[in-house]
C-alpha positions in Angstrom: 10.7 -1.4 -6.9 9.4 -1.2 -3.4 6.6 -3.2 -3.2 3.3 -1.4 -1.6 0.7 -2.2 1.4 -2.9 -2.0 0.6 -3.3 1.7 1.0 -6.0 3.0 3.7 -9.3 4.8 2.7 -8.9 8.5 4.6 -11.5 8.7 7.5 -14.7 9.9 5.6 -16.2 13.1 7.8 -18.0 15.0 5.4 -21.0 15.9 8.3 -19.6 17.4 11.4 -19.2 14.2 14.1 -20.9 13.8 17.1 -18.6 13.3 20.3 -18.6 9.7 21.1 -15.9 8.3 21.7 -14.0 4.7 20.4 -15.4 2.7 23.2 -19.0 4.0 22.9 -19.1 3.5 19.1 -18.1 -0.1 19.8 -20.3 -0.9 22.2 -23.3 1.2 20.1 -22.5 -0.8 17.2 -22.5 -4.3 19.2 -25.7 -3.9 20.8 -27.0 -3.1 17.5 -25.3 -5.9 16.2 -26.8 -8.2 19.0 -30.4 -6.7 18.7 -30.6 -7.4 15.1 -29.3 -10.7 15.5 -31.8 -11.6 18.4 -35.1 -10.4 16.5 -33.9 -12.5 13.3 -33.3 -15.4 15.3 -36.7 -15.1 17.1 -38.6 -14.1 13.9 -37.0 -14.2 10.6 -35.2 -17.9 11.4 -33.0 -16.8 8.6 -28.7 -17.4 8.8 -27.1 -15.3 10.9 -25.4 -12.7 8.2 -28.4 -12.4 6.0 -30.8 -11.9 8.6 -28.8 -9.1 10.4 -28.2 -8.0 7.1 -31.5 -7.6 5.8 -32.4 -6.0 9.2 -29.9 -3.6 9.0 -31.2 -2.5 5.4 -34.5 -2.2 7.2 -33.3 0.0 9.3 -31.7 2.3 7.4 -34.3 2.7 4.6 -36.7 3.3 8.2 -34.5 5.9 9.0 -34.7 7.5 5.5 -38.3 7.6 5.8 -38.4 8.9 9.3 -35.4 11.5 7.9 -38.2 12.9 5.4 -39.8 14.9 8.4 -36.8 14.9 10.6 -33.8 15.7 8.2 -31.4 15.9 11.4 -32.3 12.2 12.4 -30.5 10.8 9.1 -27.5 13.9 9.2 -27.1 12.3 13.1 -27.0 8.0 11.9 -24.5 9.2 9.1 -22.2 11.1 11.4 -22.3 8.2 13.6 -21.3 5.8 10.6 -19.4 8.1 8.8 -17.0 7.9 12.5 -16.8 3.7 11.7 -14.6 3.9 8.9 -15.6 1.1 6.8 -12.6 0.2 5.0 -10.3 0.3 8.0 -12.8 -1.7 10.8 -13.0 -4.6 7.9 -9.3 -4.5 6.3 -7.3 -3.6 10.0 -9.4 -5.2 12.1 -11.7 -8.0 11.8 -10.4 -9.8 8.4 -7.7 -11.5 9.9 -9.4 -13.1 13.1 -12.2 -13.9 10.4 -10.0 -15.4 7.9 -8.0 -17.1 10.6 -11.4 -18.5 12.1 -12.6 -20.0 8.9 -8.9 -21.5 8.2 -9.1 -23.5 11.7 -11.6 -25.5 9.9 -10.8 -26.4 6.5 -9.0 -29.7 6.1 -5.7 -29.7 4.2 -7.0 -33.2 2.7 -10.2 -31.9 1.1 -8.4 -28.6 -0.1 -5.2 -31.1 -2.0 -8.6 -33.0 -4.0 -9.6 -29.5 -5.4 -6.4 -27.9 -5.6 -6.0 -27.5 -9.6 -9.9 -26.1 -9.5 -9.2 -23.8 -6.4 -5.5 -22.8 -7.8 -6.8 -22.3 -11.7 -9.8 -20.0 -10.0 -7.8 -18.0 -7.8 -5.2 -16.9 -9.7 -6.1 -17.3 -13.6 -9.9 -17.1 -13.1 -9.8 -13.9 -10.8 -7.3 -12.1 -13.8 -9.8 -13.0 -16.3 -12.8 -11.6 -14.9 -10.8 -8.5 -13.8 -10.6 -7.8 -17.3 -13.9 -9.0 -18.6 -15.7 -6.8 -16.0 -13.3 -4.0 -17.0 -14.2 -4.3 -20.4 -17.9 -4.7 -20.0 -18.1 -1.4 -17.3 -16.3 0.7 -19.3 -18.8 0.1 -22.4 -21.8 0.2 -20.2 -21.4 3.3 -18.7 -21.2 5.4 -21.9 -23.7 3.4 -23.2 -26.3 4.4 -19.9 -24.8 7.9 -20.4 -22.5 8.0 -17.4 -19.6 8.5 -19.4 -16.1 7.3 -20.1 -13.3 6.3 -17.3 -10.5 5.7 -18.1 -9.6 1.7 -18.9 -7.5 1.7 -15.4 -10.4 2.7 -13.4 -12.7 -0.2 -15.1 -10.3 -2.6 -14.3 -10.4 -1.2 -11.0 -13.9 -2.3 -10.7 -13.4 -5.8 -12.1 -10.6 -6.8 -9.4 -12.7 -5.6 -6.5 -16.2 -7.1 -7.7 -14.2 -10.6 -9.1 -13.0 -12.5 -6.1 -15.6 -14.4 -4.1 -15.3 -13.1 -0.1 -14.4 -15.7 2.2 -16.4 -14.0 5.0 -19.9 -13.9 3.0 -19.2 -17.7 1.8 -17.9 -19.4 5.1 -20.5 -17.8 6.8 -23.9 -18.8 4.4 -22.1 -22.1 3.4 -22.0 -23.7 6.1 -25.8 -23.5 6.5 -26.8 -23.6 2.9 -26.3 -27.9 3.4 -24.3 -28.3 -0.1 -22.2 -31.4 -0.3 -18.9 -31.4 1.5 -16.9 -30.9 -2.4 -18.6 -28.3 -3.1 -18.0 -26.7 0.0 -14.7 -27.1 0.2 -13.8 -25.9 -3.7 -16.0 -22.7 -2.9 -14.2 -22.5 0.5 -10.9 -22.9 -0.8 -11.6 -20.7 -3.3 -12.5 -17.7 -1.7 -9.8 -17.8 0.8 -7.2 -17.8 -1.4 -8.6 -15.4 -4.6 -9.7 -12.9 -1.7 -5.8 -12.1 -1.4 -5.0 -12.8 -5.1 -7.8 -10.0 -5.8 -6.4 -7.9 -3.2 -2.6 -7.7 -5.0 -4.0 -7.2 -8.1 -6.2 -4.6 -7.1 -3.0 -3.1 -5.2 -0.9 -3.1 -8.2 -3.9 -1.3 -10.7 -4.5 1.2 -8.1 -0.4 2.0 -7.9 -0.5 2.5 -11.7 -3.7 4.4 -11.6 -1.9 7.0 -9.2 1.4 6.6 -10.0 2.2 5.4 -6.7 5.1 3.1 -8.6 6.8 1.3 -11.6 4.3 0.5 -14.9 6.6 -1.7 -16.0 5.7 -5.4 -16.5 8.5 -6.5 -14.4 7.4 -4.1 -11.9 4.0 -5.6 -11.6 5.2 -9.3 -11.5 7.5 -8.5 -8.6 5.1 -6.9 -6.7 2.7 -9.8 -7.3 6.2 -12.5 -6.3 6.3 -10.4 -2.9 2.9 -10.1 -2.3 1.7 -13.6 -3.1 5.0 -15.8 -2.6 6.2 -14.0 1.1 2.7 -14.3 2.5 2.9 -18.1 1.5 6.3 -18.5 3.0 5.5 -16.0 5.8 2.3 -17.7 7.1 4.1 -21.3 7.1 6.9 -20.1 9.0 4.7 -18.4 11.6 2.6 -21.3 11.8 5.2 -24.5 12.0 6.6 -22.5 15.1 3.0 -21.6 16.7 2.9 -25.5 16.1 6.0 -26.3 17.5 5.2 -24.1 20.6 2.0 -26.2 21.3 3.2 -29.4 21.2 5.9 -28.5 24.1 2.6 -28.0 26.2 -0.7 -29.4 27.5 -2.6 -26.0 28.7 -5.3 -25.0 26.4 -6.0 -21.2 28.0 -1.8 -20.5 26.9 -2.4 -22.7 23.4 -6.2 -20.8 22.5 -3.5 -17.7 23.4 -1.0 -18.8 20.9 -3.5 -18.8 18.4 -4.6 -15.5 18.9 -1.2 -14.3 18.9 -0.4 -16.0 15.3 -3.7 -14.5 14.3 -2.8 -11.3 14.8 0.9 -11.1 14.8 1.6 -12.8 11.1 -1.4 -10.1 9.8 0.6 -7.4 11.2 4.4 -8.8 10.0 2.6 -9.7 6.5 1.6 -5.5 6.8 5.0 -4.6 8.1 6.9 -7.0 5.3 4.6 -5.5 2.4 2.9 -8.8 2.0 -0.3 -10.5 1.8 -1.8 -10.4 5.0 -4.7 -12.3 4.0 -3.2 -14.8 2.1 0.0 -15.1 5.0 -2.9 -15.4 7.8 -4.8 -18.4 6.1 -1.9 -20.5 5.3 -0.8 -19.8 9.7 -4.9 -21.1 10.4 -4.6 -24.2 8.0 -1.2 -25.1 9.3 -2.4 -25.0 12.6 -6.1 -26.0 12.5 -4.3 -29.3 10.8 -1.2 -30.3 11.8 -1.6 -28.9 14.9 -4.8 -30.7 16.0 -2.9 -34.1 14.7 0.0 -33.6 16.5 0.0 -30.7 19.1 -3.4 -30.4 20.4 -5.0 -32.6 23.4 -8.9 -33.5 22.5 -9.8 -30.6 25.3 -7.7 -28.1 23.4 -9.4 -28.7 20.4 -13.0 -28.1 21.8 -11.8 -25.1 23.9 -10.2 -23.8 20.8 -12.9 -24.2 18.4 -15.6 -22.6 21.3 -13.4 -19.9 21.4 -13.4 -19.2 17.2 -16.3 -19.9 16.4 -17.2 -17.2 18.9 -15.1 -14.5 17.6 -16.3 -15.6 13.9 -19.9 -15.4 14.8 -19.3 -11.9 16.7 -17.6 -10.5 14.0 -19.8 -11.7 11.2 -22.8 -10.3 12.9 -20.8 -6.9 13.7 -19.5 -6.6 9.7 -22.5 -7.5 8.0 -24.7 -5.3 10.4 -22.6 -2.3 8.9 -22.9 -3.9 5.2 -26.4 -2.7 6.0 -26.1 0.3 7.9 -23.5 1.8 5.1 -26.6 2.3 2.7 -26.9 5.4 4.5 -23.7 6.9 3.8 -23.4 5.6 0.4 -23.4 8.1 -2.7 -27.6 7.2 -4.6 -28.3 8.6 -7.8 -30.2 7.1 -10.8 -27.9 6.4 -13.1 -25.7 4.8 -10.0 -28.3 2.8 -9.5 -29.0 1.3 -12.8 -25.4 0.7 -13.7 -25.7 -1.1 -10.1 -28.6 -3.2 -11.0 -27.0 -3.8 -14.8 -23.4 -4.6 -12.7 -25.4 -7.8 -11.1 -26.0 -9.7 -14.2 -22.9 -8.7 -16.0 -20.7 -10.0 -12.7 -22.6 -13.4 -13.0 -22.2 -13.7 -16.7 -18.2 -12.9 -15.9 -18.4 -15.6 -12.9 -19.9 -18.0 -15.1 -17.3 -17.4 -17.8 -14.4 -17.8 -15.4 -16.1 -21.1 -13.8 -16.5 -22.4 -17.4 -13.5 -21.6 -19.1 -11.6 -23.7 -16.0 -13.9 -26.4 -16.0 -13.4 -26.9 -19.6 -9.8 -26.9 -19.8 -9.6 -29.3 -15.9 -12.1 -31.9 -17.5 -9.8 -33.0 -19.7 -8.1 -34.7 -17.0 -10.7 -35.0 -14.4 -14.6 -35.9 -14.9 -16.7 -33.1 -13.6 -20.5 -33.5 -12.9 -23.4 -32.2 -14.2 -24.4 -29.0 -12.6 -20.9 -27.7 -11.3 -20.7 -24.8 -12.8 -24.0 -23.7 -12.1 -23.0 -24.6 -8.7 -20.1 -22.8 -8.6 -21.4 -19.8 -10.3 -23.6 -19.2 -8.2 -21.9 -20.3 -5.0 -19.4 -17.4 -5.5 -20.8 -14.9 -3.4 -19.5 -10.7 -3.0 -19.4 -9.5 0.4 -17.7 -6.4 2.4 -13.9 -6.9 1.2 -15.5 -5.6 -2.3 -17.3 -2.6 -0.1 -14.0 -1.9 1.4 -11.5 -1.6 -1.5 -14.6 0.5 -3.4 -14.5 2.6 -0.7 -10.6 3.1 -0.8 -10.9 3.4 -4.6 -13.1 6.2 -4.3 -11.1 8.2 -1.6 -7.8 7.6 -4.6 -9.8 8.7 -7.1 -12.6 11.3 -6.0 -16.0 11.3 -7.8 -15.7 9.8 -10.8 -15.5 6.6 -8.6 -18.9 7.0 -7.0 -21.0 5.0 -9.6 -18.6 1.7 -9.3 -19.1 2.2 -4.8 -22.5 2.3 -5.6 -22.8 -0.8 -8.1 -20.3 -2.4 -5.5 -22.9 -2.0 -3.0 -25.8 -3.5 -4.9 -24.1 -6.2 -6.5 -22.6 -7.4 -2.7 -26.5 -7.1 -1.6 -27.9 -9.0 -4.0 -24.8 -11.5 -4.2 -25.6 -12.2 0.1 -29.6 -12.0 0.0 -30.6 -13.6 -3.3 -27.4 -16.1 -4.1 -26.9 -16.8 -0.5 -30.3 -17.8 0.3 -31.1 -19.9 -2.5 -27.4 -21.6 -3.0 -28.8 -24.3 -0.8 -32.0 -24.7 -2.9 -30.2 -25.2 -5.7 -27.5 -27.4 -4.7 -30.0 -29.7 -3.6 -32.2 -29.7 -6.9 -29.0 -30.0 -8.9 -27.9 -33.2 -6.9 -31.0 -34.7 -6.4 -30.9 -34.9 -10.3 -27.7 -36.7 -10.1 -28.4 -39.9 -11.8 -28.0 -43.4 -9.6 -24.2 -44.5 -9.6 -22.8 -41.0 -10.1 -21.2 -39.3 -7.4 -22.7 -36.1 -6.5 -21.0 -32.7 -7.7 -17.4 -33.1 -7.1 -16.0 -30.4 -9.3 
């Protein structure tokens, strides 16, 4: 069996597109980007991703009010979206520097205390819920009248809506002020399920279209390759981006190096048929650990982490800016909508299952305290890599996928606005219950 690359969503251009060209849309998307991200800083005080967010939706439902006595004003906003294509910008482009970014910062220490919690949750957990959620969208569409899809197609759904996003939780975590445990299980978490998801979602949508072997032996060697040669891919690429720095003291060549593992192991993991996600997070630990130990002077480390955090904050802003601007492209209808608004509670039940089930089996050999899975339930937060692979399933599949984009798109809203802003809160009413002498949620 050959194994397969994520496949790419076709260029959606439905309404005839205006003439602007790549550089243009860029630069129209950035200052957008940086307009919304100045009046929420100036007014709305709220994190960076879920104010530009919730600015973004504000603009969009504007311009579907204004579009009520000016029809060609909305046609004009979706060509102009319809140009960005979603699912390439996110996958192609920005999730490796983003991934890479948030990498930099984890340390290998914290991420060895949780592994059995972050290894159970992203591989075992993220199967699970695929299935629950399959099982429970299938059912609940018939039952709302939508209809039956086939069992393939539900299970679709549950590996794109299952793994936590790395983007949505690096980003809000690291202002939500949970305790450093939690933060780094979440963390953990979400960078490594993000590319289990992705495989399994990969090998579903190959049996869905036939695009390979149905075999069970097909599966598992597509998941070996995937999973096992980004591992081994992102450790080779990052021991010699290590062994490259430490032969120099010259932080504009070594913040270079970076960018060139960044963006050269997400394009061999590509060319190799492997996880590029999974290959480009192992390259950032490597070298946002060993590397500041042993390769880095203290001015290389401050020059380097300038220069990410930069291209993290740019990028976030950019991304979830057009998490809100897609409402105007996406495919509304009622029944959409309340399978959307049934979809949130049903993922969080799922979640919650998942969190439990691992807990329960883990405490028997570790002591976990009160409140974790709470905590980790609702810590798990949906962001654009769900939008992106709906957006792909959709294009594979045609129509009868527009009711899961849509419930994508509503459960990923609510998942950033409600969970994100009140993770925080309720971290810090779960520990401050933590009776004296206990240590605070350690999961």
């Amino acid at each position: 069996m050959c194994p397969l690359a994520l496949p790419r969503a076709p260029t959606r251009t439905p309404l005839p597109a205006l003439p602007v060209d790549l550089f243009s849309l860029v630069s129209l998307v950035l200052v957008v980007a940086a307009l919304l991200a100045f009046l929420n800083r100036r007014f709305l005080k709220l994190p960076s991703t879920i104010g530009v967010m919730l600015l973004a939706l504000v603009v969009s439902l504007a311009t579907f009010a204004i579009g009520q006595f000016e029809p060609t004003l909305v046609d004009s906003a979706r060509s102009l979206l319809l140009q960005v294509d979603f699912s390439d910008t996110l996958l192609d482009v920005m999730l490796a520097f983003l991934l890479f970014a948030g990498a930099l910062h984890v340390k290998l220490e914290d991420l060895a205390g949780q592994k059995w919690v972050i290894g159970t949750l992203a591989t075992v957990g993220v199967v699970v819920s695929t299935v629950l959620v399959g099982v429970a969208t299938r059912y609940t569409l018939i039952a709302i009248g939508v209809g039956t899809i086939p069992w393939l197609h539900a299970f679709l759904f549950g590996a794109l809506i299952s793994p936590t996003d790395p983007i949505a939780v690096l980003g809000i975590l690291k202002s939500a002020g949970v305790k450093k445990s939690l933060e780094t299980k979440v963390t953990g978490e979400s960078l490594f399920n993000d590319g289990v998801g992705v495989v399994v979602f990969v090998a579903l949508l190959g049996l869905a279209t036939a695009d390979h072997g149905t075999g069970a032996g097909d599966i598992a060697m597509l998941f070996v390759h995937e999973v096992f040669g980004a591992l081994a891919l992102g450790a080779l690429a990052g021991a010699i981006t290590y062994w490259l720095m430490k032969q120099i003291d010259d932080y504009p060549a070594e913040v270079m190096l970076s960018l060139a593992l960044c963006m050269g192991v997400y394009s061999l993991a590509g060319a190799l048929h492997t996880s590029g996600p999974l290959a480009v997070v192992v390259a950032g630990l490597l070298v946002g650990n060993q590397g500041r130990r042993g390769a880095m002077s203290t001015s290389t480390v401050q020059r380097l982490d300038d220069f990410w955090e930069m291209v993290d904050e740019l990028l976030n802003v950019m991304l979830f800016v057009l998490i809100g601007l897609e409402l105007l492209v996406l495919p509304w209808s009622t029944q959409n909508i309340i399978f959307g608004l049934i979809a949130i509670p049903m993922v969080l039940a799922v979640r919650f299952l998942a969190v439990a089930g691992t807990v329960r089996v883990l405490s028997l050999r570790r002591e976990f305290s009160p409140g974790a899975v709470t905590l980790l339930t609702w810590g798990g937060l949906r962001g654009g890599i769900s939008i992106a692979l709906a957006l792909i399933l959709q294009d594979k599949l045609g129509g009868g996928a527009t009711v899961l984009l849509t419930a994508t798109y509503v459960v990923v809203v609510f998942s950033i606005v409600v969970q994100g802003l009140t993770v925080g809160r309720l971290a810090r009413r779960i520990q401050s219950k933590t009776p004296d002498g206990e240590p605070a949620v350690t999961t």
